[in-house]
N, C-alpha and C positions, 0 to 999 in steps of 0.2 A: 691214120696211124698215131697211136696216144704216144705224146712229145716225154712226160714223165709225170711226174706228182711232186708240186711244189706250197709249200706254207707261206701263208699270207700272213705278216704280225704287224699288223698296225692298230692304232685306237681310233681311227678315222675311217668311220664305215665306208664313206663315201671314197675315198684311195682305195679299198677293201675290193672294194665291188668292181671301179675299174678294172684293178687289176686283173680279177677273178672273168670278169667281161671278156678282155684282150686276151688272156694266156688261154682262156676256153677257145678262141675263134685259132688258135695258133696250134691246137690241141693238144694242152697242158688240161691236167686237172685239179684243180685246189683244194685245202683246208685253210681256212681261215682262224685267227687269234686277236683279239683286242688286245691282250696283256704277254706281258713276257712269260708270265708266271704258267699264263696256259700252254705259250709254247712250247717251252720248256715239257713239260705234260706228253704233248703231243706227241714232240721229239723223241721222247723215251718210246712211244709204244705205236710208232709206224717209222717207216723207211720211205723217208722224204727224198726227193732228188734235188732239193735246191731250198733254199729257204729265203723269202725277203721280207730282211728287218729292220723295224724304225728303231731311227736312234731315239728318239724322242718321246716317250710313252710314260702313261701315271704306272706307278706302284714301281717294278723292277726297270731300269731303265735297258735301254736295249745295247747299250758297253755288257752290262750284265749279263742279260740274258745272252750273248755272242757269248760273253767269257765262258760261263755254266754249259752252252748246248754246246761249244767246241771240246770239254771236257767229256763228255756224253758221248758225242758223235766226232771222232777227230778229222774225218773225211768229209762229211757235208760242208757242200757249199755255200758261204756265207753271204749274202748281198746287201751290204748297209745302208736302205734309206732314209734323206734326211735335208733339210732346207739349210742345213748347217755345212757352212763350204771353209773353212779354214783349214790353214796347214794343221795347227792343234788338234780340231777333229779328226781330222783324218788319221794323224798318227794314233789319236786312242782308240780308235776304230780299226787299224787296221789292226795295233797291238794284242784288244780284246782278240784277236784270231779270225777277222773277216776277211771274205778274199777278196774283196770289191766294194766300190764306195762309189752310189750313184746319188747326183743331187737333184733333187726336185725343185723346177717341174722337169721332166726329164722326157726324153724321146720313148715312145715305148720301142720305136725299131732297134733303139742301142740297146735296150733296158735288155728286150729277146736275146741279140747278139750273146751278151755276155750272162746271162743265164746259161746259154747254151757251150757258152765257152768254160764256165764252170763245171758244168755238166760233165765236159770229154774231159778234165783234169779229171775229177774225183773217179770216174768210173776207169782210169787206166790203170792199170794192173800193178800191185805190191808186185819189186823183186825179192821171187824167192830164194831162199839158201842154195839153194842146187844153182843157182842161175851162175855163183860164183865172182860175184861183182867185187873185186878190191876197195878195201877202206882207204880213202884218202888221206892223206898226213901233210898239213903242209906248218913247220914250226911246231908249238904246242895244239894249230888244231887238228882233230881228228872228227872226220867223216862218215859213218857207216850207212852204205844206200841201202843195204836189207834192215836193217834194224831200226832207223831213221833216227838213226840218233847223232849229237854233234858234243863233243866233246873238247874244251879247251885245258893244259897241264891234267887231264884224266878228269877235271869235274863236269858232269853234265852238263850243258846249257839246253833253257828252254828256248826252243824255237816254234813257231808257228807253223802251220803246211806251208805257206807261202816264202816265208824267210826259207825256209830249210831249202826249198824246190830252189831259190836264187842261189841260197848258198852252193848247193851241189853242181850247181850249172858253173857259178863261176872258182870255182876247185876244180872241177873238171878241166877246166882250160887254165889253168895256174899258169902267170906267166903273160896270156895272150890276153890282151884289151877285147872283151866281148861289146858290141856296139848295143847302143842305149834300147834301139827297134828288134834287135836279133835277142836279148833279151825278155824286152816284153813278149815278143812271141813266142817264145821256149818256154814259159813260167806263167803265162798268164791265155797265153791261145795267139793265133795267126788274126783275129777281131783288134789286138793289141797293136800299138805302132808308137804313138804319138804320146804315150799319156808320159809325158817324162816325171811329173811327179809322185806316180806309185816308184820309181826308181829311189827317186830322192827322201821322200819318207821312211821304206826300206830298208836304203844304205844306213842314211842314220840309225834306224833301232839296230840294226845288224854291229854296226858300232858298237855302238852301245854293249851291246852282248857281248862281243867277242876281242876287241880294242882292250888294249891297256889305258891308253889315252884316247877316245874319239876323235879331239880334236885333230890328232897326229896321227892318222893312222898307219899301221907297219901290215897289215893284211890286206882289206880292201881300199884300194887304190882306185881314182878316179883320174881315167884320161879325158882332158881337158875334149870338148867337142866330138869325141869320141864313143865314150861309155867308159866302162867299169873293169876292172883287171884282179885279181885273187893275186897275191904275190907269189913268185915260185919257188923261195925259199927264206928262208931267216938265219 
């Protein structure tokens, strides 16, 4: 049973090929790209189920090419690989719109895992208008799950799939400390448990966005040993 159609983007044929080796025997099919430039390309004129991309590549670098194909494609899955493990990276990697950041040399078993986990995000269903889903308020923000859109005093904020999906999660329980693993599983797949730093990265850009002050936040709130809390009012 064919697993999906996923884009290889690396400038290292030999990563290229693994990959393409293992997701055949797992029964994925592939397209391969040396450059961002070409994926990009790609991206435009097929319907990929997943995409893995280096950070690290000549010509366009792959911050780049994430930022560009997530404008393109807002729903494809994004999978950043990259020999580059700092807090720093990550946060420009997740920022560019990726949904995943795996470092090399990496397990191919987790690598599957969370392709796969990607996979059942992107492919679950837009709420539609009929569904009748109320816009959340909490202070100046405002949340619409049909529209996806997040707005703080009325002006748009850009958010990423991934920020929005935590955002909505933790609005939705406004008020109630959501635990740091019940999280990861809600926003990221049931494969998620442990990675407490896609949390931490996150919060911070989410700050960033929607804080008056980061440092001080009056929205998202961290309980200590816990997780994370939405305020229930201002």
């Amino acid at each position: 049973m064919e697993a999906g159609l996923i884009l290889i983007v690396d400038d290292e044929m030999s990563i290229r090929r693994a990959l393409h080796t293992t997701l055949h025997k797992l029964g994925f099919r592939t397209v391969e790209a040396a450059r961002g430039e070409e994926a990009l390309s790609l991206v435009r004129t097929n319907s990929f189920d997943a995409v893995l991309l280096d950070i690290n590549m000549p010509g366009m670098s792959g911050i780049d090419t994430c930022r560009n194909m997530r404008r393109i494609s807002p729903r494809i899955p994004i999978l950043m690989l990259t020999v580059r493990d700092s807090e720093d990276d990550k946060v420009e990697a997740l920022d560019a719109g990726a949904d995943d950041y795996v470092t090399k040399p990496f397990q191919l078993r987790e690598l599957t895992a969370r392709i796969r986990a990607a996979m059942r995000w992107a492919k679950a269903p837009f709420l539609q208008q009929e569904d009748a889903v109320p816009v959340l308020h909490v202070g100046e923000i405002e949340l619409d799950p049909v529209r996806r859109t997040v707005k703080k005093a009325s002006r748009l904020i850009h958010l990423t799939p991934k920020e929005f999906e935590l955002t909505h999660q933790l609005m939705s329980y406004a008020g109630r400390p959501i635990p740091h693993s019940r999280l990861l599983n809600s926003v990221w797949g049931p494969e998620y448990g442990g990675e407490l730093e896609y949390l931490r990265t996150f919060m911070h850009q989410l700050r960033k966005k929607l804080e008056d002050d980061p440092s001080n936040p009056q929205y998202l709130l961290t309980d200590a040993h816990v997780g994370y809390r939405f305020v229930e009012k201002l």
